[in-house]
N, C-alpha and C positions, 0 to 999 in steps of 0.2 A: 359757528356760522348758521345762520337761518335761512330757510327755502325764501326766496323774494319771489310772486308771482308777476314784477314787471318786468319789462323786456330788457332795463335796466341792471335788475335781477339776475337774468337769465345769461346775459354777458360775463356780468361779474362770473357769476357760479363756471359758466366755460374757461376763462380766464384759472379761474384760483383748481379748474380739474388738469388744465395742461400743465399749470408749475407741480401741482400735487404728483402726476405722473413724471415730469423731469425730477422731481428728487426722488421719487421711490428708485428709479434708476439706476441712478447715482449712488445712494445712501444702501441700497438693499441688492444683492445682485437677485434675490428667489423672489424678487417684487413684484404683485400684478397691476393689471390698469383696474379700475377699481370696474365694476357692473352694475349694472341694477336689474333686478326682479320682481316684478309690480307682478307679478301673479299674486300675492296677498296683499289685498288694499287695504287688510285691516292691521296688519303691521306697525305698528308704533317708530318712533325716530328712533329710538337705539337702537332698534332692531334692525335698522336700519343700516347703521353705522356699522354691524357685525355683517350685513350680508351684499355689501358694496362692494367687495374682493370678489363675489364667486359670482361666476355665466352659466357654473354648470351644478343647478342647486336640484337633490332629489324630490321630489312631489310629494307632499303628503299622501299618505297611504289612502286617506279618504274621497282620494281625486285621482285613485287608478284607473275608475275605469273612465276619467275624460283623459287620462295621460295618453299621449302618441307616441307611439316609439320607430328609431330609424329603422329603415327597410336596408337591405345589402345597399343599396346605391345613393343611400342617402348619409349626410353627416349628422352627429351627433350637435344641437346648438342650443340656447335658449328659446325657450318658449313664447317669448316677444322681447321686440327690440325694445329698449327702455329708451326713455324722453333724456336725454343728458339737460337738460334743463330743467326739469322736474326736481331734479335734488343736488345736494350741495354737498361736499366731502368737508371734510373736519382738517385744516392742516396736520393736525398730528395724527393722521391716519397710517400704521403699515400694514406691516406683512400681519400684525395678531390679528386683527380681524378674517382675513384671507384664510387662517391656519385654525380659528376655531371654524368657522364654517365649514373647511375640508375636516377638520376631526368630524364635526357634527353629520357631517352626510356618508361618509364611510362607515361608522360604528355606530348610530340611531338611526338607522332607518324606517324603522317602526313607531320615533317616537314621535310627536308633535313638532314643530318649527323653535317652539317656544324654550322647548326643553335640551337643545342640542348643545348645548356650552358648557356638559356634564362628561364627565369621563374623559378628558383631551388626551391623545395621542400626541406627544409633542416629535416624536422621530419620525413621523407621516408627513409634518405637514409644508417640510421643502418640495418634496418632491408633487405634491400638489399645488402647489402655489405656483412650481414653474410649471404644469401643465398647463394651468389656467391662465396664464401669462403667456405663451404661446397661443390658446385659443383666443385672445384675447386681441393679438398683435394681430392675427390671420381671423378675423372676425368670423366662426362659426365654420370655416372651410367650406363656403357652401359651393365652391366652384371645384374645389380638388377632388381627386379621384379617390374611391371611397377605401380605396387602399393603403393611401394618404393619412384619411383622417383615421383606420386602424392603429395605424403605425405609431400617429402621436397618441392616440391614446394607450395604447400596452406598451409596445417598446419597439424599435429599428430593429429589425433583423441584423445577427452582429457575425462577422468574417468569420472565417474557421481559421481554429488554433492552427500555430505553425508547427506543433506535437504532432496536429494531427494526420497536415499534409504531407507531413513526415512518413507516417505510419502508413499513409495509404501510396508513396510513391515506394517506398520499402515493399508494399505487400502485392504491388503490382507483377505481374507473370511477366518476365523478362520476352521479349519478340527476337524468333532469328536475322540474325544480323544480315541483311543485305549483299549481296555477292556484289565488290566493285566492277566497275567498268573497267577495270583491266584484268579480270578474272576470266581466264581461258572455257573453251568450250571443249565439250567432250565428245561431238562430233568429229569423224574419222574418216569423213571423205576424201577420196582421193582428189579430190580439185585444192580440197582446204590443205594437205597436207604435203603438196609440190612446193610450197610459198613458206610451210614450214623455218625457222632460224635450226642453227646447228643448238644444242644441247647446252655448250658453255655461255651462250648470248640471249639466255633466255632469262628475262627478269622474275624474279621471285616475287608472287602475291604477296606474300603472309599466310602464316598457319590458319589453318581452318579454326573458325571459334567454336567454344563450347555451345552447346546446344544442351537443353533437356535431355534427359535421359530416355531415348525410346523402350517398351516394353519390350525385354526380353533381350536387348541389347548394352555395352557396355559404352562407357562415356565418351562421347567424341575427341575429350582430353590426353585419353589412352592413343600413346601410338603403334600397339597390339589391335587396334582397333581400324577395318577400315576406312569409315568415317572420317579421319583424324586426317586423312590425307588429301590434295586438292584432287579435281576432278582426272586431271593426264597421267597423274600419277595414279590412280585408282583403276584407271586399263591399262597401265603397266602392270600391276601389280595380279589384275586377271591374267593378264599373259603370259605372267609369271605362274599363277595358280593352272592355268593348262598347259604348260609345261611340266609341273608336279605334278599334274594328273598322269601326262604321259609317262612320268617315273613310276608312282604309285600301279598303273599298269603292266606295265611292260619290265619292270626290274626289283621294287622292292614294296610290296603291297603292307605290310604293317612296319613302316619304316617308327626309330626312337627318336622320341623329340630331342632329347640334347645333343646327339651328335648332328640331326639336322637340320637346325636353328642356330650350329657355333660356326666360330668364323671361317672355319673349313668347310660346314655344313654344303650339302645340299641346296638348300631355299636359299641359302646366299646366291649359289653359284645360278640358282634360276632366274635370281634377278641383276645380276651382273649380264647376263646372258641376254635377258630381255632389252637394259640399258641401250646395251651394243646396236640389239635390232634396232631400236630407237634412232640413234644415233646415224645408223647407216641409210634410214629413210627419211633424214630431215624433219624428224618428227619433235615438239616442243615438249620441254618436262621443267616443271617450275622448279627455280635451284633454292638449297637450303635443307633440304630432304636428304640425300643420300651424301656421305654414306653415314651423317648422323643419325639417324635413325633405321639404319641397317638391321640391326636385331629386333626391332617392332617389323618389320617389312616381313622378315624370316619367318617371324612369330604368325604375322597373317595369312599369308605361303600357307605354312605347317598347316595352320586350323580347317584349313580348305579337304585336308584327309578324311576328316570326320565327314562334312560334305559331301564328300563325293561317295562313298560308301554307305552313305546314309540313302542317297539318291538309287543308289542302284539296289537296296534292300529294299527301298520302298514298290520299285516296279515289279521286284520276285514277291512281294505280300499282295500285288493284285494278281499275278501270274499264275504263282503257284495252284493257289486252291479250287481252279478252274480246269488248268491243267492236267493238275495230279487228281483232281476228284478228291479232292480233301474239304472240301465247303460244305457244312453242316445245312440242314435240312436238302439238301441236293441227294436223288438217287436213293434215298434213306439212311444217308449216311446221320449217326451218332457221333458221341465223342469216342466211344468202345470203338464201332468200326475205322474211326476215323486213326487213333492212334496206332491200329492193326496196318492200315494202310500205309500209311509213313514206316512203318518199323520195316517193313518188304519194301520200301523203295532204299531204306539202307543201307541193305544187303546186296554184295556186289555191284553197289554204286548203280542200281537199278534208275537211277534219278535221273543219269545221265545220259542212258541209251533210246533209242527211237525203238518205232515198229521194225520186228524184222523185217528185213527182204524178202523179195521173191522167192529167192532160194533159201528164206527160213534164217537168215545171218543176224546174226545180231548187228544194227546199226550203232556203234560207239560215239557217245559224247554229239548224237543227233537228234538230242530230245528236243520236241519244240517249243517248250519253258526255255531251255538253253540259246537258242537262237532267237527269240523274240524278246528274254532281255539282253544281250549283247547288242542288237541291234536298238534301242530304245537307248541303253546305257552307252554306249560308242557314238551312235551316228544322228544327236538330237542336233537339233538348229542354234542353240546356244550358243552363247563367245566362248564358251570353256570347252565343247565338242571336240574329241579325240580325233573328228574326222579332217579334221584341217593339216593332221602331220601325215605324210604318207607311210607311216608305220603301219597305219590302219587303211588307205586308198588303196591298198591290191588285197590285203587278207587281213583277217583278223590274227593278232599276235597271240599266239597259245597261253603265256603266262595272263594274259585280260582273257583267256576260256577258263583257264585255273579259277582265275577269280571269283567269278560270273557262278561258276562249280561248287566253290567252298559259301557264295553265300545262300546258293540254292539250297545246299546241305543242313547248314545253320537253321534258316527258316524248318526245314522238313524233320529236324531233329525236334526243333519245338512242337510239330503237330503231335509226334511220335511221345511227348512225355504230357502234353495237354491236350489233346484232341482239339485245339485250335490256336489260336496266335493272335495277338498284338505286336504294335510296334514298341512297347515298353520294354518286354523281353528281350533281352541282349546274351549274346555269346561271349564268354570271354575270349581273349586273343589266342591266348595260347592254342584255345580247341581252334578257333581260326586257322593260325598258322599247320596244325597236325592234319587238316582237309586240307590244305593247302599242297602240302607237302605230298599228301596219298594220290590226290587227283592229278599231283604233278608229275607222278611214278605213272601211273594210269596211261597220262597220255603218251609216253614216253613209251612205253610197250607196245602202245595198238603203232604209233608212227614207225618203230622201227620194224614190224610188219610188212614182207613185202606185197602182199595185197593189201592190206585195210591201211596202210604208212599213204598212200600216193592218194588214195579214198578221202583220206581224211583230211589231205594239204586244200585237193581238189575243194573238197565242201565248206571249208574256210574261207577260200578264194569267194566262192560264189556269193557268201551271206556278205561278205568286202562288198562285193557287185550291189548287190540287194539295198545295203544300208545307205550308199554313196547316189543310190539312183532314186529309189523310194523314200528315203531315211527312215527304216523300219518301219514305214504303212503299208497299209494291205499286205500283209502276210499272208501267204497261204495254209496249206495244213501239209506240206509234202517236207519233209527231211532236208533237201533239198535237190539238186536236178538227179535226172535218174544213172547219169554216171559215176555218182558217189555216193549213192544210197545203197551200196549193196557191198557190205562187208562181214566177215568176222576176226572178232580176239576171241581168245582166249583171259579172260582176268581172274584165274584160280592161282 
């Protein structure tokens, strides 16, 4: 076909480019609309016929610096729109024409126009042809967003693998699980707990779910653990553990874990004990818990010993050293002087007596380390406060002075072999138990005393007073009232 320059012409060549375009369609699916490039007017007709396929032809290198290039907001197009009348397509035109021009502009870019039909890539030039067959349907995109025309030119941004959304809901940190709407509350008011159900008509949540592991704590999956258990039942299980307090006090202070953890145990009996109270105030306990999980309940009970003796060590390590003048750089005290001084408070249980009296008496078991942690250790504001039984509302129970005694001892033996103390250093039980035992001969002598025996019940009484009304604040520095601060033993 020849270029006609009449208007006659001009028809025809329109006519024979739209059937040209419905067969490249049909016949080729990587087919473009064909373009023209009149930026070289000196171009010959075959050359022609090779660069009808491309809109997107590179510049001679000799014409860089008139070439324009897109700015971010603008699209990529040709450099003039060509006359679709001007030229005429060849019917037997494809996709080769199309596919040497893209070899020729990808891998010659440096070389002349003339010369690009050398070196053809033949595995390129699909996927250029339907580039250019897209730009060619969407003329230059000069309306679309320049995000648009990125995209057709590199590639669509493509989904994330389903490996991968795999991997990343796998690796996500599991979230605690939401407490239902029929999950009890742990408030203990007495308005809320008149309205109370009895104990057997109480529905069961579900077990508490696992949670992360807190530091320093074991799994919430453990039912040794008290996490493990719903909220009602975890102030049972306090009521329980002050109730073992009051044992650990008042009757067996280094009690053995397997006989008090079995089914005859002790920590059973505190929280069959506890149930009851439960029971007799209307108060709610989610069912499913007891008594399957009886021996985790025992187990939490039990562990509360360490606790609580842990608690009352730690107020005689601020007591002491103030007390007894054992705190380094204090008075000039050394570790030399310091172990001198502990080793004389050992002797005849010097640890334990006050200033003499008036009349020069020795005060027994009226030291004021001894009464200000008894009252600290007995009479704090806690749920687990000894002073809620009346064991402890009229006097302090001699066996919780024992106590109070041997861990005073413990700490002052340590000053006496290191000239100071951390809480790392531990006593073993045994040496426990043997202060235990001595301080419990000790008071046993001064009480059956008929002078210093009625002295000493008296000064008991009072610190009862002291803790129940102040709860061990504001202490003074006196023994206590002056009706029971004047005694002697004998302890040779």
């Amino acid at each position: 076909m020849f270029v006609d320059g009449t208007e006659e012409g001009n028809e025809e060549a329109d006519h024979d480019e739209e059937v040209d375009v419905e067969e490249d369609d049909v016949s080729n699916e990587d087919g473009d609309f064909a373009g023209d490039d009149i930026n070289n007017d000196n171009m010959d007709y075959d050359s022609e016929q090779d660069v009808h396929g491309s809109d997107d032809i590179m510049p001679d290198p000799s014409d860089h610096d008139n070439q324009t290039y897109p700015s971010n907001n603008q699209v990529r197009c040709p450099a003039q729109v060509p006359d679709r009348g001007a030229y005429s397509q060849d019917e037997d035109y494809d996709d080769t024409g199309v596919a040497d021009m893209d070899r020729d502009h990808r891998n010659d870019r440096t070389t002349s126009r003339k010369g690009r039909d050398q070196n053809i890539n033949v595995a390129q030039a699909p996927t250029r042809a339907s580039l250019q067959s897209t730009n060619q349907q969407a003329p230059g995109h000069l309306g679309a967003p320049a995000v648009v025309a990125h995209h057709t030119k590199n590639q669509w941004p493509r989904s994330p693998s389903p490996s991968y959304l795999n991997s990343v809901r796998n690796h996500c940190p599991k979230t605690k699980c939401a407490r239902t709407s029929n999950s009890l509350s742990s408030d203990d008011s007495d308005d809320q707990q008149d309205d109370l159900e009895d104990l057997d008509e109480v529905e069961n949540t579900g077990k508490r779910c696992c949670t992360k592991k807190a530091k320093g704590t074991a799994t919430n999956c453990d039912a040794t653990n008290v996490g493990f258990y719903p909220p009602l039942w975890q102030k049972l299980l306090d009521h329980a553990k002050a109730n073992f307090r009051l044992h650990l006090a008042i009757s067996v202070p280094f009690p053995d874990k397997e006989e008090s953890i079995g089914n005859t145990g002790v920590c059973g009996e505190m929280i069959a004990e506890a149930i009851v109270q439960w029971q007799e105030q209307k108060r709610k306990l989610e069912k499913g818990f007891y008594p399957e999980f009886k021996p985790g309940m025992a187990t939490v009970v039990f562990n509360d010993t360490a606790t609580f003796r842990s608690k009352i060590k730690q107020i005689v390590l601020t007591v002491v050293p103030m007390t007894y003048d054992l705190a380094l750089g204090v008075s000039g005290n050394t570790i030399d002087s310091v172990k001198l001084k502990a080793t004389a408070l050992l002797k005849k249980a010097m640890y334990l007596c006050g200033h003499p009296d008036a009349e020069g008496r020795a005060s027994n078991f009226a030291n004021l380390a001894v009464r200000i942690v008894c009252h600290r250790s007995f009479y704090d504001n806690g749920s687990k406060s000894l002073k809620q039984f009346t064991e402890f509302q009229k006097t302090i129970p001699p066996p919780a002075l024992f106590l109070v005694g041997t861990i005073i001892r413990n700490v002052i033996y340590i000053y006496s072999k290191y000239g100071q103390v951390n809480g790392a250093k531990q006593t073993p039980i045994e040496d426990s138990e043997t202060a235990y035992d001595r301080i419990s001969t000790l008071f046993n002598r001064t009480n059956r005393d008929e002078y210093h025996g009625p002295k000493l019940r008296q000064m008991l009484k009072a610190w009862a007073l002291e803790g129940m009304n102040a709860h061990g604040a504001g202490l003074g520095t006196n023994e206590g009232d002056n009706s029971c601060s004047e005694w002697d033993v004998d302890l040779d």
